[in-house]
C-alpha positions as CSV (number, residue, x, y, z in Angstrom):
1,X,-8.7,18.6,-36.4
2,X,-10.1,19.1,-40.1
3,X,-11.7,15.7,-39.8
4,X,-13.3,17.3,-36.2
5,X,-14.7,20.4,-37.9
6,X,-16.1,18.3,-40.5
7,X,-17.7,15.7,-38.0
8,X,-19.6,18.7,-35.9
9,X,-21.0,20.0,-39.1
10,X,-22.3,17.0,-40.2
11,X,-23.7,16.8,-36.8
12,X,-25.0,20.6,-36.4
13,X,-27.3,19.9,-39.7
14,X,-29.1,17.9,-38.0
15,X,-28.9,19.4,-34.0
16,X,-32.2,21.3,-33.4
17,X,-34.9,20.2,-31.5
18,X,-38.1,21.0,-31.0
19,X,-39.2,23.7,-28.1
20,X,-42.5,23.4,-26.1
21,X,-44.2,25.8,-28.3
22,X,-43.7,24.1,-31.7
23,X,-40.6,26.4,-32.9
24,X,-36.6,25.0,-33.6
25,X,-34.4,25.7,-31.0
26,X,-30.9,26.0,-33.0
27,X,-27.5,25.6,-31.7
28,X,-26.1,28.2,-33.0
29,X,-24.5,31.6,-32.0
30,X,-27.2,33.5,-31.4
31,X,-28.5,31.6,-28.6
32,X,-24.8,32.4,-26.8
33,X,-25.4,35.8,-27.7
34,X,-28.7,36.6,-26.0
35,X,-26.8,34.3,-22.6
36,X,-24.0,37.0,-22.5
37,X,-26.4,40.2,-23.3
38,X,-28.7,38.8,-20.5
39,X,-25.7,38.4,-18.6
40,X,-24.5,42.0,-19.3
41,X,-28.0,43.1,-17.9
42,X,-27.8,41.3,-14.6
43,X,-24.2,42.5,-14.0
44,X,-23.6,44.5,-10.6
45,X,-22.0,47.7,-12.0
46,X,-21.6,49.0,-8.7
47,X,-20.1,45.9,-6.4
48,X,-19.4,43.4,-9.4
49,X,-21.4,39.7,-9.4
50,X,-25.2,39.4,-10.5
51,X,-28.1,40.5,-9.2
52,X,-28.6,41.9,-5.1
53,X,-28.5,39.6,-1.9
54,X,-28.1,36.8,-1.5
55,X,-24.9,36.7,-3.9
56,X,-23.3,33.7,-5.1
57,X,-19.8,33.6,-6.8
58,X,-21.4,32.3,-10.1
59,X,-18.3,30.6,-11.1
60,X,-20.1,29.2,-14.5
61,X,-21.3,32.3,-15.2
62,X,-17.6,34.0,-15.4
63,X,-16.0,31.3,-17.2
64,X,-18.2,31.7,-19.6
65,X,-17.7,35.0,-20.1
66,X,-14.1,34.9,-20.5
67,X,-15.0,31.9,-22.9
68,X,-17.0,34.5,-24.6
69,X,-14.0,37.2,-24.5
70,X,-11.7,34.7,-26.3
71,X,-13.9,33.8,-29.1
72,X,-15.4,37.3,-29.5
73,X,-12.9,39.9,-28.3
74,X,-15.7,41.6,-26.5
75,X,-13.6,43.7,-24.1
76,X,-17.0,44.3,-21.6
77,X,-17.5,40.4,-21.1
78,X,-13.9,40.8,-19.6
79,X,-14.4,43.8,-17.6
80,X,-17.4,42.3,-16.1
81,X,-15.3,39.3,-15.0
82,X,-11.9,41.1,-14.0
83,X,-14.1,43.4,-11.9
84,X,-15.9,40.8,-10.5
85,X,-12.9,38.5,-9.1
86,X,-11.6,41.9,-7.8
87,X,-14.6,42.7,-5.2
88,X,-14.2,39.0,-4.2
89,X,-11.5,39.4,-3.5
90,X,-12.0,42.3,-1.3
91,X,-14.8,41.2,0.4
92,X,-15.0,39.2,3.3
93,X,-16.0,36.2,1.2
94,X,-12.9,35.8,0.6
95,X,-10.7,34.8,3.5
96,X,-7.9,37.0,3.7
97,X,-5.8,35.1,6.2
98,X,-5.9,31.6,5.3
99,X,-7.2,32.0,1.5
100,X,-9.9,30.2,-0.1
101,X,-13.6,31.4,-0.1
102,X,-16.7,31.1,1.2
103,X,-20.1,29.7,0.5
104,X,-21.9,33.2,-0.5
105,X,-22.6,36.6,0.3
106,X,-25.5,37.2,2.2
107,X,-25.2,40.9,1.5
108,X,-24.6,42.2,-2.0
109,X,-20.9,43.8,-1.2
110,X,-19.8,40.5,-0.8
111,X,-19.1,41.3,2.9
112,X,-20.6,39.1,5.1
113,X,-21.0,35.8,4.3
114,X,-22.5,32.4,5.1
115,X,-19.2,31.1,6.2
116,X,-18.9,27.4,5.5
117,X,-16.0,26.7,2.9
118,X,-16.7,24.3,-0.1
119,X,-14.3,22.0,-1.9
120,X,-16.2,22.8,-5.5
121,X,-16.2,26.7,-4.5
122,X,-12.3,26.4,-4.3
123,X,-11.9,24.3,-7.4
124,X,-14.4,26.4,-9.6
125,X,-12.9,29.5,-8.5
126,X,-9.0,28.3,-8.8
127,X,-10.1,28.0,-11.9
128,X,-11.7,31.3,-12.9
129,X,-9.1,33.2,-11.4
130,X,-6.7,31.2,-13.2
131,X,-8.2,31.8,-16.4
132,X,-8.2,35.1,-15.6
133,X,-4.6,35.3,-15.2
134,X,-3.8,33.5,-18.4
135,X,-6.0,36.4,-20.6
136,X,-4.7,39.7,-18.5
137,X,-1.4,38.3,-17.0
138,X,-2.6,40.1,-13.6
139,X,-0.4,38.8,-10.8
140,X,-3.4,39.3,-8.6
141,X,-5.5,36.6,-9.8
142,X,-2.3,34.0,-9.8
143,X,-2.1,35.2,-5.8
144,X,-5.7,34.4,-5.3
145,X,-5.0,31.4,-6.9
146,X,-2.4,29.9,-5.2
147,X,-3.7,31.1,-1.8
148,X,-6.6,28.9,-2.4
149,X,-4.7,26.0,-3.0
150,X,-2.7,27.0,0.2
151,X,-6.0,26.6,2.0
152,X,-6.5,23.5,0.5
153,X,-3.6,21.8,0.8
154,X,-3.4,23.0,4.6
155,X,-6.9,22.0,5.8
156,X,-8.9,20.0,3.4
157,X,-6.4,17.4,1.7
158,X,-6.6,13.8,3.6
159,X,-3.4,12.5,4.6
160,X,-4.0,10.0,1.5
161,X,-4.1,13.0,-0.6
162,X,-7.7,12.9,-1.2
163,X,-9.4,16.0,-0.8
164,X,-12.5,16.9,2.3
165,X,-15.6,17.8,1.2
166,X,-16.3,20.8,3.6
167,X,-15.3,23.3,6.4
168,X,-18.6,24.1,8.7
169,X,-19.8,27.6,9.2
170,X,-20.7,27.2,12.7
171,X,-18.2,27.1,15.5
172,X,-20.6,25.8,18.8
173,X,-23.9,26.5,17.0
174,X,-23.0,29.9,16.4
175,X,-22.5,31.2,12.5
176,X,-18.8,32.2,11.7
177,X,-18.0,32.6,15.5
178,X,-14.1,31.4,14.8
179,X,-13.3,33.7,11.6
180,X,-15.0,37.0,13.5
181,X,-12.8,39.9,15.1
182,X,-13.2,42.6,17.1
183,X,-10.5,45.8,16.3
184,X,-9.3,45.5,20.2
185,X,-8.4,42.2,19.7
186,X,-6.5,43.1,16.2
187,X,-4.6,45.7,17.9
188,X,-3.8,43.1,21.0
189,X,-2.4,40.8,18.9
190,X,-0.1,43.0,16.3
191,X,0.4,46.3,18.4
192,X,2.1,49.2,16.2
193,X,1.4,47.3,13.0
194,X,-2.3,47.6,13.5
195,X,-2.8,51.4,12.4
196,X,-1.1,50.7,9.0
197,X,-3.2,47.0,8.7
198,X,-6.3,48.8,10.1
199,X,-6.1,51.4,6.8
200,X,-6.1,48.5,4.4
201,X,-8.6,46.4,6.0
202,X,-12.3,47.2,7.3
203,X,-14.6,45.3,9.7
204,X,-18.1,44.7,8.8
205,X,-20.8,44.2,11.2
206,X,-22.7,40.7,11.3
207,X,-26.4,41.4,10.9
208,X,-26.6,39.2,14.8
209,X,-24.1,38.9,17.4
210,X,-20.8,40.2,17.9
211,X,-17.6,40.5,15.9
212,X,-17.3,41.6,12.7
213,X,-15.8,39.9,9.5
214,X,-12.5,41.0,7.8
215,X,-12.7,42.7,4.4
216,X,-10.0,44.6,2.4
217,X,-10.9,48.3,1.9
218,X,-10.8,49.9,-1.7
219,X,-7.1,51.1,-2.1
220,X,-6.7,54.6,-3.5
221,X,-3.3,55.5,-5.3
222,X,-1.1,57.4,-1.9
223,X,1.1,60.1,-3.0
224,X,4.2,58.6,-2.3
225,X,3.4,56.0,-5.2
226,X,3.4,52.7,-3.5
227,X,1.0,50.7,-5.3
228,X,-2.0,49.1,-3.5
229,X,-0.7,45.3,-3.5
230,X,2.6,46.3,-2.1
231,X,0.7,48.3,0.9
232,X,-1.0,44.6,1.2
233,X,2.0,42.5,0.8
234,X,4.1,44.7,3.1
235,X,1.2,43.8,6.0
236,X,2.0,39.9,5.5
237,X,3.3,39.3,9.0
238,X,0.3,40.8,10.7
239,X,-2.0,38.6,8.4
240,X,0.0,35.6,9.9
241,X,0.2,36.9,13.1
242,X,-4.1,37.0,13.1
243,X,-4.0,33.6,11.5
244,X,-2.1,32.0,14.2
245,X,-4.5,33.4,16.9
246,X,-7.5,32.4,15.1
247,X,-5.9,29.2,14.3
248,X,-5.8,28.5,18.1
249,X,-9.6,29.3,18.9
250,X,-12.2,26.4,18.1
251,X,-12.6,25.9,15.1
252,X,-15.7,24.5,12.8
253,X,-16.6,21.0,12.4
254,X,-14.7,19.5,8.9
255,X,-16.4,17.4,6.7
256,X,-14.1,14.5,6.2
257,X,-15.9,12.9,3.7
258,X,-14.1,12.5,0.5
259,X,-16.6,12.7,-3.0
260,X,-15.5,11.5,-6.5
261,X,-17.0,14.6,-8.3
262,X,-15.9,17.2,-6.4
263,X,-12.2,15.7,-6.0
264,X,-12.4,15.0,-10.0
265,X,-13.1,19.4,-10.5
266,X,-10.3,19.8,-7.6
267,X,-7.5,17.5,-9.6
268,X,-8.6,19.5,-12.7
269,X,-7.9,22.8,-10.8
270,X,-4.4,21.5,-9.8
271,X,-3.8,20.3,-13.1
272,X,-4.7,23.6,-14.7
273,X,-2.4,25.5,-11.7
274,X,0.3,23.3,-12.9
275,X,0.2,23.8,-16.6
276,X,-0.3,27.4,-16.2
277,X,1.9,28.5,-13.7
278,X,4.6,25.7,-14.4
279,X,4.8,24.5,-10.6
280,X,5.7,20.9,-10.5
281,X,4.2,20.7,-7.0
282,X,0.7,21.1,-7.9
283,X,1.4,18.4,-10.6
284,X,2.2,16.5,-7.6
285,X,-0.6,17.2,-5.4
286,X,-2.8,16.6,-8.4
287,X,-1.3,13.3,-9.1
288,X,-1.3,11.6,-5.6
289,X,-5.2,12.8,-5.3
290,X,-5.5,10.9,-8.5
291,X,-3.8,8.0,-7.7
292,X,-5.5,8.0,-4.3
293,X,-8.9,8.4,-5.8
294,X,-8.8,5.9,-8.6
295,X,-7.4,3.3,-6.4
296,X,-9.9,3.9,-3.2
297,X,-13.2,4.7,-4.4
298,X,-13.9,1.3,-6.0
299,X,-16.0,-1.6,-4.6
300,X,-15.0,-5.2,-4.9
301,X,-16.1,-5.7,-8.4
302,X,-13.8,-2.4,-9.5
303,X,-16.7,-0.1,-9.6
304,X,-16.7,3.6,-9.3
305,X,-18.4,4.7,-5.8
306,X,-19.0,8.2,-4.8
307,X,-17.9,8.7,-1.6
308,X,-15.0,7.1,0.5
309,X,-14.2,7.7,4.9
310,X,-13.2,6.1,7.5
311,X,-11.2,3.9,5.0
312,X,-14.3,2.7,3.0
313,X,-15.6,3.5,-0.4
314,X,-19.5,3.1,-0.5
315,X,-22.6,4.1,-2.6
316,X,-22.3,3.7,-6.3
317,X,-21.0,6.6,-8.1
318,X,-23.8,8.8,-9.8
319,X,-23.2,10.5,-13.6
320,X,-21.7,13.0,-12.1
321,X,-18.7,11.5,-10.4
322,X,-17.6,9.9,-13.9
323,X,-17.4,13.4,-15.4
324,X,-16.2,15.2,-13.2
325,X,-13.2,12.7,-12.3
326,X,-12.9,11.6,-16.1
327,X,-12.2,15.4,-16.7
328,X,-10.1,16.2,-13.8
329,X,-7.9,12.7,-15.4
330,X,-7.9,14.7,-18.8
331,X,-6.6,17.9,-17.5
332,X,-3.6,15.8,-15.4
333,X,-3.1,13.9,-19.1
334,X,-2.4,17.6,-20.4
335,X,-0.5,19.2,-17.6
336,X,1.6,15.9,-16.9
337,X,1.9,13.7,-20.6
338,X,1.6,10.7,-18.8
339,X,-0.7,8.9,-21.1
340,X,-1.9,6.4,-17.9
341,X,-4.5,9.6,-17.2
342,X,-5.6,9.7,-20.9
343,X,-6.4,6.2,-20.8
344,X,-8.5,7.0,-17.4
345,X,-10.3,9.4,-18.6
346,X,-11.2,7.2,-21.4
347,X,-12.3,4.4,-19.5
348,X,-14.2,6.5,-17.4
349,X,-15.7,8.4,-20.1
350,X,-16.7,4.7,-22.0
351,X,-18.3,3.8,-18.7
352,X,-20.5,6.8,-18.2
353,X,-21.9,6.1,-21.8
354,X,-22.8,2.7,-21.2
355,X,-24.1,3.2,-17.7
356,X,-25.8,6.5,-18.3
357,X,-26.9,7.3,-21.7
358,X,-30.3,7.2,-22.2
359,X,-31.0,5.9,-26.1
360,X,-34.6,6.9,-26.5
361,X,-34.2,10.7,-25.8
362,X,-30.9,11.6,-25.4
363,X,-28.7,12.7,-23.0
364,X,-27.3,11.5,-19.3
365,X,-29.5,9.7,-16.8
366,X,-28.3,10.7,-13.3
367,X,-28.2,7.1,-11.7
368,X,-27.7,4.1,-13.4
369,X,-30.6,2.2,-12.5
370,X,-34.2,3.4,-11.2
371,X,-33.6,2.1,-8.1
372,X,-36.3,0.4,-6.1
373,X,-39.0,3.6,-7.9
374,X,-37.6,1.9,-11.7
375,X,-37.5,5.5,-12.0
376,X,-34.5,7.6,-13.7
377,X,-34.0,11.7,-13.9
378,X,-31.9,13.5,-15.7
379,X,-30.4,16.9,-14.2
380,X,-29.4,19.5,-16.9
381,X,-29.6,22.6,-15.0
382,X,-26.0,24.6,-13.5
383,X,-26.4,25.7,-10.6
384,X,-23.5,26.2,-7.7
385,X,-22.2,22.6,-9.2
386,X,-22.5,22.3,-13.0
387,X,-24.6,19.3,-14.4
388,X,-23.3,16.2,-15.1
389,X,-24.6,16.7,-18.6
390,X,-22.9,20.3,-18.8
391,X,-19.7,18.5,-17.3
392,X,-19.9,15.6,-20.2
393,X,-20.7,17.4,-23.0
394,X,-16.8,19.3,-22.4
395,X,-15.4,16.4,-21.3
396,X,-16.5,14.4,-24.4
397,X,-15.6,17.7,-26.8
398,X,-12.1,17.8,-25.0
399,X,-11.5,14.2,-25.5
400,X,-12.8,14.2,-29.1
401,X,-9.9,16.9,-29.4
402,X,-7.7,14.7,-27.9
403,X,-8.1,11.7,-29.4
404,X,-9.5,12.6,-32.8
405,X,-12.6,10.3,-32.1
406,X,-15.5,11.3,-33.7
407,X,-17.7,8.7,-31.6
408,X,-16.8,11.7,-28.5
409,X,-18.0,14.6,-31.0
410,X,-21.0,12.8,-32.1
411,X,-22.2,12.5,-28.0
412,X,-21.3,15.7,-27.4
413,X,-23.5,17.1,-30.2
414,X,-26.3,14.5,-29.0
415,X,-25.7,16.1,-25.5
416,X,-26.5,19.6,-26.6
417,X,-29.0,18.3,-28.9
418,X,-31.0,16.8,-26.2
419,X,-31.1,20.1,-23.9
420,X,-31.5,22.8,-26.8
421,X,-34.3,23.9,-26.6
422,X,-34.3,24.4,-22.5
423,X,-30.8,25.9,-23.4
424,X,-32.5,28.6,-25.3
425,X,-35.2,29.3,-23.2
426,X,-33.7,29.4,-19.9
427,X,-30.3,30.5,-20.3
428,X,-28.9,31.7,-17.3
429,X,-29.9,27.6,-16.0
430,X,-27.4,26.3,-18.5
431,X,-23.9,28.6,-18.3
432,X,-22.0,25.9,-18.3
433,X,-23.1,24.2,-21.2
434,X,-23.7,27.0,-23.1
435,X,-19.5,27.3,-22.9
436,X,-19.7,23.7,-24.0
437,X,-21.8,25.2,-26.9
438,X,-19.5,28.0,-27.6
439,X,-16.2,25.2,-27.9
440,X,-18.3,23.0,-30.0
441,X,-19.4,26.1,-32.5
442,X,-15.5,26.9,-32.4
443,X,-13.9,23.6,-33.0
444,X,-16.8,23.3,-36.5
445,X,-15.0,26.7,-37.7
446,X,-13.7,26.2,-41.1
447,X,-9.5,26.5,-40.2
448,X,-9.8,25.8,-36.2
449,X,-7.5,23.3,-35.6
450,X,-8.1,23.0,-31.9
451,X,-10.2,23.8,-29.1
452,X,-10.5,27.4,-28.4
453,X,-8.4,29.2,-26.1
454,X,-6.7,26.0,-25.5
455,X,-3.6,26.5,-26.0
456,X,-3.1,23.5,-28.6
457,X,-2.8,23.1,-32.0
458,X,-2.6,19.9,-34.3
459,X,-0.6,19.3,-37.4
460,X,-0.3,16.0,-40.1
461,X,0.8,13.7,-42.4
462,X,-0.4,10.6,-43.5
463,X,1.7,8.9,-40.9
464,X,2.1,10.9,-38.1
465,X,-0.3,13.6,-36.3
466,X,1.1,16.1,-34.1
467,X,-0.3,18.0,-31.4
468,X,1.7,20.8,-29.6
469,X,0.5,22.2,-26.1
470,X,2.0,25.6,-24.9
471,X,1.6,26.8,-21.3
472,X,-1.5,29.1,-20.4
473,X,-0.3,31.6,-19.1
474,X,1.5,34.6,-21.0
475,X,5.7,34.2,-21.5
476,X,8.4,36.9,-21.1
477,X,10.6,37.2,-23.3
478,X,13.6,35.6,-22.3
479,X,12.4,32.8,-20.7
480,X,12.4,29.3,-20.7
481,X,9.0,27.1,-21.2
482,X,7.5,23.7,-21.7
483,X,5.8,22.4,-24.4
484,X,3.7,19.3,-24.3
485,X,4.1,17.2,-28.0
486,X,1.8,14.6,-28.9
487,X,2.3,12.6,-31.5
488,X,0.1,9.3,-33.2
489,X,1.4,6.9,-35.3
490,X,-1.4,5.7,-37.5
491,X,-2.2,2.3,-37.1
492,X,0.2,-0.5,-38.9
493,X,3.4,1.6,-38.7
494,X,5.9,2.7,-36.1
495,X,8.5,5.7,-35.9
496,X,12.1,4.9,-34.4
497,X,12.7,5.8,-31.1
498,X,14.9,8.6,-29.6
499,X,18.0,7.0,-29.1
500,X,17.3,4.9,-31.9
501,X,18.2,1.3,-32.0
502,X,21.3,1.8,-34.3
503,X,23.1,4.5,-35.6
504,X,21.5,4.0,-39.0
505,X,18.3,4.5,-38.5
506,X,16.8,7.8,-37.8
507,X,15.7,8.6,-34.6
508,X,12.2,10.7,-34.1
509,X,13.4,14.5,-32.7
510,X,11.7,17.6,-32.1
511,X,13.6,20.7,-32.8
512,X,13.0,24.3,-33.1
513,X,11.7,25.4,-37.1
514,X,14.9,26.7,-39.3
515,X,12.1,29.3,-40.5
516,X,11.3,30.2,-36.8
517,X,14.7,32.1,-35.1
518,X,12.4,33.3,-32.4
519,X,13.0,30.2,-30.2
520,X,15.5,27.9,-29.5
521,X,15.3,24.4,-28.2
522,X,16.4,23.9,-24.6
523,X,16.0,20.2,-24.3
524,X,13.6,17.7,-25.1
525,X,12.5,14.4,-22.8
526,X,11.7,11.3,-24.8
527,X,10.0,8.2,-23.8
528,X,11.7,5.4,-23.8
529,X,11.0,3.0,-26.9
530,X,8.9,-0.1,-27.1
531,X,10.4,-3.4,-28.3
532,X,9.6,-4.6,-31.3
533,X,11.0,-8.0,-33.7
534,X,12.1,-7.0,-36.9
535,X,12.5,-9.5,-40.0
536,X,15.2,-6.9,-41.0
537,X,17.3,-7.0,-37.6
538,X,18.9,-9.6,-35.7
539,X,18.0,-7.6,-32.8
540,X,14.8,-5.9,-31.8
541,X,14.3,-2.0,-32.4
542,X,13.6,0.4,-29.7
543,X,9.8,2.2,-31.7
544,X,7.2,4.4,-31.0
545,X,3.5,2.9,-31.9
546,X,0.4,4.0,-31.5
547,X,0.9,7.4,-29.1
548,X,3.6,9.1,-27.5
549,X,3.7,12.3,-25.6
550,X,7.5,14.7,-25.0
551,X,8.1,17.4,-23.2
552,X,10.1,19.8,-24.7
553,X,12.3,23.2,-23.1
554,X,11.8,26.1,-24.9
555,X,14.0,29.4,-25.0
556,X,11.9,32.3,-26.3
557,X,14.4,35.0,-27.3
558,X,15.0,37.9,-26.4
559,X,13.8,39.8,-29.8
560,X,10.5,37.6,-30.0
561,X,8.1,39.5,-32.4
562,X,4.5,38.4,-31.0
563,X,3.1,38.8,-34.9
564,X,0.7,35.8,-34.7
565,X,0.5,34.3,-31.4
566,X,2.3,30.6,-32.2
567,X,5.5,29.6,-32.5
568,X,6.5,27.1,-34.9
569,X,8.7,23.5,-34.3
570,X,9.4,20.5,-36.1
571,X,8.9,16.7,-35.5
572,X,11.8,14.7,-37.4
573,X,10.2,11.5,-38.1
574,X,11.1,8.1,-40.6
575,X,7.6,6.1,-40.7
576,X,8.5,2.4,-41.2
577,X,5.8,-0.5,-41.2
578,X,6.5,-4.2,-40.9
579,X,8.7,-5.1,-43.8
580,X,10.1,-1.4,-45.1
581,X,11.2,2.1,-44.2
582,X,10.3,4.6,-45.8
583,X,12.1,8.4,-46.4
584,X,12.4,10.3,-43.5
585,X,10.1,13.1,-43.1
586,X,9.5,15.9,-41.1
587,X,6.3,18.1,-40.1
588,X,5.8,21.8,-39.0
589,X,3.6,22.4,-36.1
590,X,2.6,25.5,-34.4
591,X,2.3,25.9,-30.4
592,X,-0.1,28.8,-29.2
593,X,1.9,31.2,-27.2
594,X,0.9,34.0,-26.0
595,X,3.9,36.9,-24.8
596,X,3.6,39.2,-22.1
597,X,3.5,42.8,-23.7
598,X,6.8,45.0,-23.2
């Protein structure tokens, strides 16, 4: 990680370019600065978002924001955000029945909306609202969460386990005609229950037609002290009740088509659910869309393609698609430790560079040819999709972290590079880069180790390099958690395995630090060893090369002091090479955790 530092700065002295007016547009902290304060200006104080009608979620915009938060501590860029994902919530946007969101707001209460459901509004916003839980530890934005991947699971994952590209918002030509009520037909369908529902929950006129779109009211605090989300979760079974009716009407036309990008930021949303909430389903559900994807959307020759139905994969994938999947990989190679999705989101990430880059200027072409024109674009701007260039300049920071690569860094840096000075006129166009920006000015920081806010740290020897993942979201104290260990073996030696090969060697182990009574060790999953001939043993040893990834189990106690947001374990290691062992060693790593306040 000191070797990354070092790489970006040598980079950074030479990253500013030109702007149309003859000035330097610099990558540096002030451009992040004037984003957020023109962010802060644009903010909805009254209903939350940016700006009046129409209103879109603004998903890049609120990441970051919280990115921003992290780095900074600014407690406003968080308020903007928390409030934000709250009136969401509440609005009819949001689908309070079968989860998930829609398109946009066509009003700015976030009422009515254009009602057609996207797969990147679900992953983008899974996201968010997951980030949002691992800073606040608010249950609320886990439930949004993990109702949105209810929705996805039940109506827009192929049987294959790829995942649709959209729900309509027209049921017979007529907008939102199958999500609309009318209070008679609320109270016809859950009798006495519907007084109690009918104080939680509001009906807002559609500017044409009838019925009306379901919204949850603001919930003041009642006397008799039951919390607002109780009131709601306590009106469950008349939220299913609704669901099944409206589940039985027609319903709009689904878009079966299954696209590489969009199914790459959905893994990465499943991924992220699974690391941070520690549910091995969404692991699952990431994995077999992986698998699925990977596997499908090929052509003869092996290629990517962009989009796959009907049991064919056609059209040859676009910039975008080997981000967006090369990242969603990444994210499953950090929730899962199954190095398979490391390698895969190298390869993809090698491709993109070769098929893609453009040499004279800089930067990501999006096609890899001109076509039949011979001409070839680039796209920077975010809008409700980031860029493929915003997309690769984190992917290529995350795998520089991940890898230790500086060839990564140094594209990433050339990325940014190539779009300053549109980045600093034109801010509110580049939100998502400009969070690639604020990682890349983080991970140059003399002393950063690791990517800000996440939720890794790297230590070293000579021989060995370790790199310790901790879960995102806040731990109680007295609970049980998994740690992600990485460790490389520097080229031309190899650590025993764990069982080792005979009972005098020493096998590698990962154990809680003697300086570090905090935590104890639960139990620890090792891969099994690789074979390798020894001139030293008749038989061959059971090693570890190259790299290696463990889960470990960890017990934080019940007297945990939260002094310095890590806690600290050890890799027992004996480095050997070809024709000697050395001493055995061991090195201290720390793991980011962060504890859930008594």
């Amino acid at each position: 990680a000191t070797r990354a530092a070092e790489a970006i700065r040598r980079i950074q002295s030479g990253a500013a370019m030109s702007d149309p007016a003859g000035g330097v547009a610099k990558l540096d902290e002030a451009i992040l600065v004037a984003a957020t304060d023109g962010l802060k200006a644009a903010y909805d104080r009254s209903s939350g978002g940016f700006g009046g009608s129409p209103k879109f979620p603004s998903e890049s915009e609120l990441d970051l924001l919280l990115a921003r938060h992290e780095r900074t501590g600014d407690a406003e860029l968080l308020d903007i955000v928390t409030h934000t994902l709250a009136e969401m919530e509440r609005g009819g946007i949001h689908d309070h029945l079968a989860g998930g969101f829609h398109r946009y707001s066509t009003d700015a209460r976030w009422r009515v909306p254009h009602f057609e459901k996207m797969l990147y509004n679900q992953a983008q916003l899974a996201s968010v609202y997951l980030r949002a839980y691992r800073i606040t530890g608010d249950a609320a934005h886990r439930r949004v969460a993990e109702a949105i991947f209810g929705f996805v699971e039940t109506i827009m994952t192929s049987p294959e386990g790829g995942f649709y590209s959209a729900l309509d918002s027209e049921t017979h030509a007529e907008e939102g005609k199958s999500y609309l009520w009318a209070e008679r037909e609320i109270r016809d369908v859950i009798g006495d229950a519907a007084d109690e529902f009918l104080l939680l929950y509001g009906l807002e006129r559609m500017p044409e037609g009838v019925g009306r779109v379901l919204y949850r009211r603001a919930l003041p605090l009642r006397d008799d002290g039951v919390a607002p989300q109780a009131r709601v979760a306590a009106v469950a079974g008349s939220r299913a009740a609704l669901l099944a009716v409206r589940d039985a009407r027609d319903q709009p036309l689904l878009d079966t088509k299954i696209l590489a990008a969009w199914n790459g930021m959905m893994i990465r949303a499943y991924a992220e659910a699974a690391r941070t909430l520690e549910n091995p389903r969404y692991l699952a559900t990431a994995s077999r869309a992986a698998e699925f994807v990977h596997g499908a959307l090929r052509d003869d020759d092996g290629r990517l393609q962009r989009t796959y139905r009907l049991g064919r994969a056609r059209h040859a994938a676009y910039q975008e698609d080997y981000a967006f999947l090369a990242a969603g990989s990444l994210e499953l190679w950090r929730a899962s430790g199954d190095a398979v999705h490391l390698q895969r989101a190298r390869t993809l990430t090698d491709e993109m560079l070769a098929l893609f880059w453009d040499d004279a200027g800089g930067g990501l072409f999006f096609t890899a040819d001109g076509g039949d024109l011979g001409l070839r674009t680039k796209d920077p701007y975010d809008s409700a999709i980031p860029s493929g260039n915003s997309e690769a300049t984190h992917l290529l920071l995350r795998l520089a972290d991940a890898t230790g690569e500086d060839v990564y860094l140094a594209k990433a840096a050339a990325l940014l590079d190539a779009f300053a000075a549109p980045m600093a006129g034109y801010s509110r166009s580049f939100t998502r880069m400009l969070t690639a920006l604020d990682t890349h000015l983080a991970m140059a920081q003399p002393g950063d180790t690791a990517l800000a806010g996440s939720a890794i740290a790297a230590s070293g020897s000579e021989y060995v390099t370790v790199t310790g993942s901790g879960p995102g979201a806040p731990v109680a104290k007295g609970s049980e958690f998994d740690v992600v260990v990485t460790v490389r073996v520097a080229e031309g030696w190899h650590i025993n395995a764990n069982p080792a090969s005979d009972e005098f060697l020493v096998p590698t182990r990962v154990a809680a630090s003697a300086d570090d009574g905090r935590v104890r060790m639960v139990d620890v999953m090792y891969p099994a060893g690789s074979t390798l001939e020894s001139l030293a043993s008749d038989a061959p040893l059971l090693v570890y090369e190259g790299e290696i990834t463990l889960r470990a189990r960890v017990l934080l106690t019940d007297d945990f002091e939260d002094d310095d947001g890590a806690i600290t374990l050890s890799l027992a290691y004996q480095p050997c090479d070809d024709s000697r062992c050395l001493a055995p060693a061991s090195v201290e790593f720390s793991v980011p955790v962060r504890v859930v306040s008594d």
